[in-house]
C-alpha positions, -999 to +999 in steps of 0.1 A: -591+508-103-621+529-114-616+557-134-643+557-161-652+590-163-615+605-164-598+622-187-559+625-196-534+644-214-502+623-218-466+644-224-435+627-227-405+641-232-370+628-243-335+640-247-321+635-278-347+611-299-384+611-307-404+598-274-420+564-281-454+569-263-466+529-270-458+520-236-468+555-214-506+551-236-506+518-225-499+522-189-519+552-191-553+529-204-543+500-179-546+533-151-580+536-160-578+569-184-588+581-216-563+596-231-572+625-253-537+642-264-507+631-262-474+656-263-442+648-268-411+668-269-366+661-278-350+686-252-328+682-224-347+683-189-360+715-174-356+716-139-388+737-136-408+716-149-392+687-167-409+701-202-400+734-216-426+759-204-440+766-241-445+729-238-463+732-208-485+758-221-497+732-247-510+710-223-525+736-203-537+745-233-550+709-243-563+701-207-588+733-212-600+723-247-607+685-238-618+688-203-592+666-193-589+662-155-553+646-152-516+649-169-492+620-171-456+630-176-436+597-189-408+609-167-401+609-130-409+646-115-391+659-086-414+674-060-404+712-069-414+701-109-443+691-096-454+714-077-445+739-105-461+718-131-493+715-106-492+751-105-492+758-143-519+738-151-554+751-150-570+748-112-579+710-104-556+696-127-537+664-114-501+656-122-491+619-121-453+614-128-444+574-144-439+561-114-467+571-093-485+561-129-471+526-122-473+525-086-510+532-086-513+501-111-496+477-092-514+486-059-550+481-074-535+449-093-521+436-059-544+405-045-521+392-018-510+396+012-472+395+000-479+418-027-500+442-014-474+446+015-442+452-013-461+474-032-475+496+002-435+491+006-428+510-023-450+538-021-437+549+016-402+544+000-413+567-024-427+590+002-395+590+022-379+598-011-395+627-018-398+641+019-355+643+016-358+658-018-386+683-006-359+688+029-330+692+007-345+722-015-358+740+013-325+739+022-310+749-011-335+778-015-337+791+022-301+787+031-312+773+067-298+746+084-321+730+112-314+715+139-331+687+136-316+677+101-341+643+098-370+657+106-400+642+127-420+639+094-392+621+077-387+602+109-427+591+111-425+574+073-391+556+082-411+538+109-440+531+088-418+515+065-402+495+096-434+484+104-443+473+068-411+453+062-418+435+096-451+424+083-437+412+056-404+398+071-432+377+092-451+362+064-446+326+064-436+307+031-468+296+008-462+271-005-489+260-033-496+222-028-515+225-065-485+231-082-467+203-062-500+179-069-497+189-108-461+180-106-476+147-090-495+142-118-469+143-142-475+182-156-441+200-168-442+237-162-438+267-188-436+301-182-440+327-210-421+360-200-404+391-215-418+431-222-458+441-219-472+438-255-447+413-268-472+390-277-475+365-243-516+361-240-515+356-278-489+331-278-505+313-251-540+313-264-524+297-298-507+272-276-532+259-247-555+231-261-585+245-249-584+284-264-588+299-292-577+338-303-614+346-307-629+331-281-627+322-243-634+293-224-640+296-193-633+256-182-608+245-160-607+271-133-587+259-115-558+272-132-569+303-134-588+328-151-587+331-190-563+356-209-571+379-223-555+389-258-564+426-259-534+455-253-539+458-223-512+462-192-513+446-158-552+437-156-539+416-127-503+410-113-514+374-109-505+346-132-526+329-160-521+294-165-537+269-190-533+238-200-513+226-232-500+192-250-470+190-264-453+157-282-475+141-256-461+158-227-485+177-206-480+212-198-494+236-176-484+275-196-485+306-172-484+338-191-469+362-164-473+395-160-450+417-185-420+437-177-420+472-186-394+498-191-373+520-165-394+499-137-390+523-109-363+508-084-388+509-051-410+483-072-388+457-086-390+434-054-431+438-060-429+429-094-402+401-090-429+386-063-449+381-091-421+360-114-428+326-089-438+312-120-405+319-135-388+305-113-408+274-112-408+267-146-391+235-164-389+260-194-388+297-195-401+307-231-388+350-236-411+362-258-400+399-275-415+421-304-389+416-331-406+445-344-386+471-321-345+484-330-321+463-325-306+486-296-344+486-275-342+443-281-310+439-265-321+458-239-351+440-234-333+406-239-303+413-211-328+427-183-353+400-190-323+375-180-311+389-160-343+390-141-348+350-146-315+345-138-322+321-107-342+301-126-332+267-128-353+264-163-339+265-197-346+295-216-361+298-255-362+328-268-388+335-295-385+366-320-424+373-319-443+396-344-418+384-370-451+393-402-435+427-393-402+425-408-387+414-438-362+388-443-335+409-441-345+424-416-350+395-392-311+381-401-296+411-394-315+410-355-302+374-353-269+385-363-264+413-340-284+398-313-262+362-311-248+372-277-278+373-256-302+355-279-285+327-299-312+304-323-342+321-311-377+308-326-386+333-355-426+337-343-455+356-355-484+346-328-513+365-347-504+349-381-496+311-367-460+309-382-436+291-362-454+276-333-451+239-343-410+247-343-418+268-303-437+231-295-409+215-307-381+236-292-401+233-257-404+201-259-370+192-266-360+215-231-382+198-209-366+179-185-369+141-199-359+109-192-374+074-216-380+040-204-391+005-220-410-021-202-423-052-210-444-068-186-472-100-188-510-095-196-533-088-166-552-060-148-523-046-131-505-047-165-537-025-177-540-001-149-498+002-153-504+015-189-536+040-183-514+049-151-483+059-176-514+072-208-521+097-178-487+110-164-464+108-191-464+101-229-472+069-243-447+067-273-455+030-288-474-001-267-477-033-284-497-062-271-480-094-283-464-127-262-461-096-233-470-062-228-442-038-242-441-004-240-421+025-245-423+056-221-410+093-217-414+119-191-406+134-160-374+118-144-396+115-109-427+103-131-405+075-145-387+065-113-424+064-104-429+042-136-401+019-129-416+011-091-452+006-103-435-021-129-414-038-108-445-042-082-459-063-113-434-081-123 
């Protein structure tokens, strides 16, 4: 998405509390904008043009003075608000609502097939959305029933959107021999998940053995590119994954892509297309800013799980960004949060407290199973224990009369272990 020379004013619009613009700026940078004034407003909806019209006189106003070539409302516009809006701007302006905002995002961060399909999905979805709404106030304004109440232009997107879903109702399974060949190798999986600009890319650079929060390295590529720590939303709706140690175990960490607030209905099959790594995980680590009210948390918390529902992982939950709170301000969020978050790890990624406890906590969830074996001196003895030194963790080996040693991993690594052993014996 390249939009380097464009300009944006931002207005959002709540109401009964202050609008929270953190998220809409974001969004807003991840679109490719500048933004150079944001507007915010605590009344209840105009149905002209969402803002009260003095409101909308400001960011006329504020377009003029900064040159601005595009509005973003943090709100979802109805076609007549738009065009209204559209039409009280200065000539030239563009009006993007939130979810053509989003949409626009996850079509340029869309790289397959699958998900370039859902998100195309969405947008016609959209369209055939807004062709009934645009129908249903001519209607309401001109009194005029047709006789053709569907329309042929409403008819013409509902087969479009046939056509996509039979694409993608034909798209075989892909399945990705990697991750199957990295479970062969003895790697548990981790997924880090929860809200945009919780904390994920930090947490997983402080994790993974080979980066570091102020610098990148660009080895092992094939798990995918590096992180990147920055504030910045959706850079790709693909997966990063690095590897990490833990205990002894080896883990393979996917920081997936964040979830964000009010995701428009049309796009949440899109965005769940990008969980896979949820749903694979041994261990699904939800990562939230502790920093936010307690109300905005428990949100966060129940849609996040209920999102990962299906997986089959155990869930941690880590209160991130804890520097930002005092104690007693951190007891009363695991006191009122007990329900949906009970013993979360109290984290702060960007100062390094609490990550040993997170290892620890991971660890502990991994699916595990210990074995001890004693077997006679010889090669295959020797290849047995660089075989387990490689695929599982090596807790204690001592060479004495016989080989002993004691193992933990996988269950299939060890029923794997227990084969090679007997073989030798």
């Amino acid at each position: 998405m390249s939009r380097q020379s464009s300009h944006a004013i931002v207005a959002a619009r709540t109401d009964t509390e202050t609008p929270n613009t953190a998220e809409i700026e974001a969004l807003t940078e991840a679109a490719g904008f500048e933004t150079e004034a944001i507007y915010t407003q605590t009344r209840p909806e105009d149905p002209t043009y969402d803002l009260g019209a003095g409101k909308v006189d400001e960011v006329a106003a504020a377009v003029r003075e900064h040159d601005a070539d595009t509005v973003i409302v943090d709100n979802r516009l109805s076609p007549a608000q738009l065009f209204n809006l559209t039409d009280r701007l200065p000539d030239g302006t563009e009006v993007r609502d939130r979810y053509r905002l989003i949409l626009d995002i996850f079509e340029a961060g869309a790289t397959t097939k699958r998900a370039q399909l859902q998100v195309e999905l969405a947008r016609l979805r959209h369209e055939l959305h807004r062709r009934r709404e645009v129908q249903s106030e001519d209607l309401e304004y001109n009194g005029i029933p047709t006789h053709d109440p569907e329309g042929e232009w409403i008819r013409e997107v509902k087969l479009r959107i046939d056509r996509v879903q039979n694409k993608l109702n034909a798209l075989p399974d892909e399945p990705d021999p990697g991750r199957d060949r990295r479970r062969e190798a003895g790697f548990d999986f981790v997924a880090l998940a929860g809200y945009t600009n919780a904390g994920k890319s930090t947490l997983l650079h402080r994790l993974a053995d080979d980066l570091a929060l102020d610098e990148a390295d660009p080895a092992h590529d094939d798990l995918g590119e590096t992180a990147g720590v920055e504030d910045r939303l959706f850079k790709t709706l693909e997966t990063t994954t690095r590897r990490a140690t833990m205990a002894g175990r080896m883990v393979l960490l996917s920081d997936t892509v964040g979830f964000i607030r009010d995701l428009p209905h049309d796009l949440v099959e899109a965005f769940r297309s990008t969980l896979t790594a949820v749903h694979d995980a041994d261990v699904v680590v939800l990562v939230v800013d502790a920093s936010k009210p307690v109300s905005a948390l428990r949100d966060r918390i129940e849609t996040c799980r209920d999102e990962i529902a299906e997986t089959d992982g155990r869930v941690v939950t880590v209160f991130n960004k804890a520097d930002q709170l005092t104690e007693a301000e951190l007891a009363r969020r695991k006191t009122e949060l007990s329900d949906v978050a009970p013993d979360p790890v109290v984290a702060s990624a960007t100062e390094d407290v609490g990550l040993e406890e997170l290892r620890a906590r991971i660890v502990e969830a991994l699916p595990t199973e210990s074995a001890e074996f004693d077997l006679s001196h010889g090669p295959a003895t020797q290849q047995f224990v660089s075989w387990c030194h490689e695929h599982a963790a090596v807790d204690a080996v001592d060479y004495g009369e016989s080989v002993s040693l004691s193992v933990r991993g996988r269950p299939a690594i060890l029923e794997r272990a227990r084969a090679r052993a007997q073989a030798i014996e």
